[in-house]
N, C-alpha and C positions, 0 to 999 in steps of 0.2 A: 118750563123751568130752565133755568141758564146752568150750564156748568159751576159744579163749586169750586173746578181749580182755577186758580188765575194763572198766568203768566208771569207775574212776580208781584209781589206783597211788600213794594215800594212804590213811593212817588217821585217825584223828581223834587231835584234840591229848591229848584224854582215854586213850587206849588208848596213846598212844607217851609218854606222862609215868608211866605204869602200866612199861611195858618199863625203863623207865629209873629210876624207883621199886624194883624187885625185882632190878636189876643192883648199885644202890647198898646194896641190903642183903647182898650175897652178900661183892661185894672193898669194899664204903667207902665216903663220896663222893671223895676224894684222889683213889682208884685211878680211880674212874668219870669221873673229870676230865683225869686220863693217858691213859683209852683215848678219850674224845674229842676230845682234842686229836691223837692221833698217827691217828685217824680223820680226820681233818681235818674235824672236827666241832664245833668249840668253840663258833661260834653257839646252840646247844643247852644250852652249860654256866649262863649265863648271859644271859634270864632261861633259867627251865627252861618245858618247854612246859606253856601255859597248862591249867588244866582243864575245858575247853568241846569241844562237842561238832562246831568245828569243824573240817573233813575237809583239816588242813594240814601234817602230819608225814608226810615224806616215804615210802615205801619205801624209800627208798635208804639210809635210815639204820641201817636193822636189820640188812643183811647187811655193811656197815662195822664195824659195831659188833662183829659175832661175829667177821670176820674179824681184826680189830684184837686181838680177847682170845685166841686163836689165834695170832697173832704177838707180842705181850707175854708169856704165859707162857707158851707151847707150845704145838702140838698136840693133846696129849691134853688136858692140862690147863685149857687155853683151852676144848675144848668138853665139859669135864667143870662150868666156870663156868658155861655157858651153859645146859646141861642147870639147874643147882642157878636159877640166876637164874630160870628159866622156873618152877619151882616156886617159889620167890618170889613171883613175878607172880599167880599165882593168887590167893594170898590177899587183893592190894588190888583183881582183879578183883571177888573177894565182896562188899569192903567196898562197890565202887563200885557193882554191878547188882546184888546176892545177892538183892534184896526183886524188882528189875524181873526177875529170871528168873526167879522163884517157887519159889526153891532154897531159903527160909530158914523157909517156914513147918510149923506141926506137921504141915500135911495132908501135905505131899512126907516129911517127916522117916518117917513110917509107912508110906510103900509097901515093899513091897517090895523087895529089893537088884536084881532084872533089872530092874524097872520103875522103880526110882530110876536103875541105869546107861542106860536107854533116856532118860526122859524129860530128865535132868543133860546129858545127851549132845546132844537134842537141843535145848535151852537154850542152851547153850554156843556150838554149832555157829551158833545164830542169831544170838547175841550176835555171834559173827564176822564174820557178814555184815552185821549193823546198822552197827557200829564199824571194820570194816577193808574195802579194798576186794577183800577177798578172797571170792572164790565155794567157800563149803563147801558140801558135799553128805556126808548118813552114809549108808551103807550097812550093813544088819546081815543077818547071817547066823546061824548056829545057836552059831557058837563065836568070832564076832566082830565089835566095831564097828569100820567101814572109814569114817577120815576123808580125803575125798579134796578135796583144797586147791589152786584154779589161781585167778591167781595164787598166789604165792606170798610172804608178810613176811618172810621169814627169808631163804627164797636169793636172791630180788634174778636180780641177772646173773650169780650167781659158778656156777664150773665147777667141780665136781671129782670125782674119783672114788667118793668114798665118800658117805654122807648127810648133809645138811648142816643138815637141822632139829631141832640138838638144843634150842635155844629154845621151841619146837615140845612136842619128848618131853617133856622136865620139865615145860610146863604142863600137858599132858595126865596123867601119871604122879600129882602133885600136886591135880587134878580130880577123878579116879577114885580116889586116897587118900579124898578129903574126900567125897564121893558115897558109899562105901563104907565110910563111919565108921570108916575106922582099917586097913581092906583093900590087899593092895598089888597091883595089877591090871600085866603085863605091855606096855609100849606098844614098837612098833617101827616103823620106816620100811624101806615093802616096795617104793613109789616113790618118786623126788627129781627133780625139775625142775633142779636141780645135775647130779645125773649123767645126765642125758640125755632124762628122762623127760617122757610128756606133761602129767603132772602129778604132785603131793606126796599120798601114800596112806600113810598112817599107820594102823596097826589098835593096837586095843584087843583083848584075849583076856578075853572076857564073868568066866570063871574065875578068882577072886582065888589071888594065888601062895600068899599064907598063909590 
């Protein structure tokens, strides 16, 4: 089991201007501006956070945020946004690191699809821990990568019964699309620090669905 403390229960302004970048393409920026406001979030709307590699965008914004889009348009729907916004996210992660994770060049393009989902995976996961104050760790096994996440950016302090990092799945879901040239790879949350657990375990099924 990983330690619960972190190091600090921020991210950098570059990676939460990113979260907030792929939420505004999903609902708008209007709508992006209603759910920060009724987040009581508006310091964020205006300026927007800077893109430096300063470690000053809080956690506490992320699980506001999901909760807010959740009670704006529902339940399902709020974290059916969340899921799409997370695959959003992805694509400005590329633009932002794609060269510093070593994702973009011919050599990674030609490995193989296990050894692109190992190596994309374990890119990813580092990128995590450079930019968020988050402690990822993969785990892989024969029929799956196990990403296990404490803390956690997405659940914050919130409680609930069900999983709560769909922000989470759609970047993951969106990674392993783009990793797998067009493949649509399974992602699920088998732990949540929401509902009770000691930490956020998300797997990947090595197996693309199509």
């Amino acid at each position: 089991m990983m330690n619960s403390s972190a190091p600090t229960f921020n991210c950098t302004n570059r990676m939460g201007r990113i979260i907030l970048l792929g939420m505004e393409e999903i609902i708008g920026h209007n709508q992006v501006c209603t759910v920060l406001n009724q987040a009581s979030l508006a310091e964020v709307i205006q300026p927007d956070p800077p893109c430096n590699p300063e470690v000053d965008f809080s956690f506490d914004k992320i699980p506001q945020l999901q909760a807010t889009l959740e009670n704006v348009y529902g339940l399902a729907a709020g974290r059916g946004l969340a899921v799409r916004s997370g695959r959003a996210c992805f694509k400005h992660i590329l633009r932002e690191f794609g060269a510093e994770m070593g994702l973009m060049g011919l050599d990674y393009r030609l490995l193989s699809l296990p050894t692109r989902l190992k190596v994309g995976s374990q890119s990813l996961a580092a990128l995590f821990n450079r930019q968020t104050g988050q402690h990822v760790e993969l785990a892989l096994d024969d029929e799956y990568i196990h990403w296990n996440i404490e803390p956690c950016l997405v659940c914050g302090e919130k409680r609930t019964e069900t999983s709560a990092c769909q922000l989470t799945i759609g970047l993951l879901q969106e990674a392993m699309y783009w990793v797998g040239a067009g493949k649509i790879f399974q992602v699920e949350e088998t732990l949540c620090i929401a509902r009770g657990d000691p930490q956020c375990t998300l797997r990947v099924r090595k197996n693309p669905i199509n």
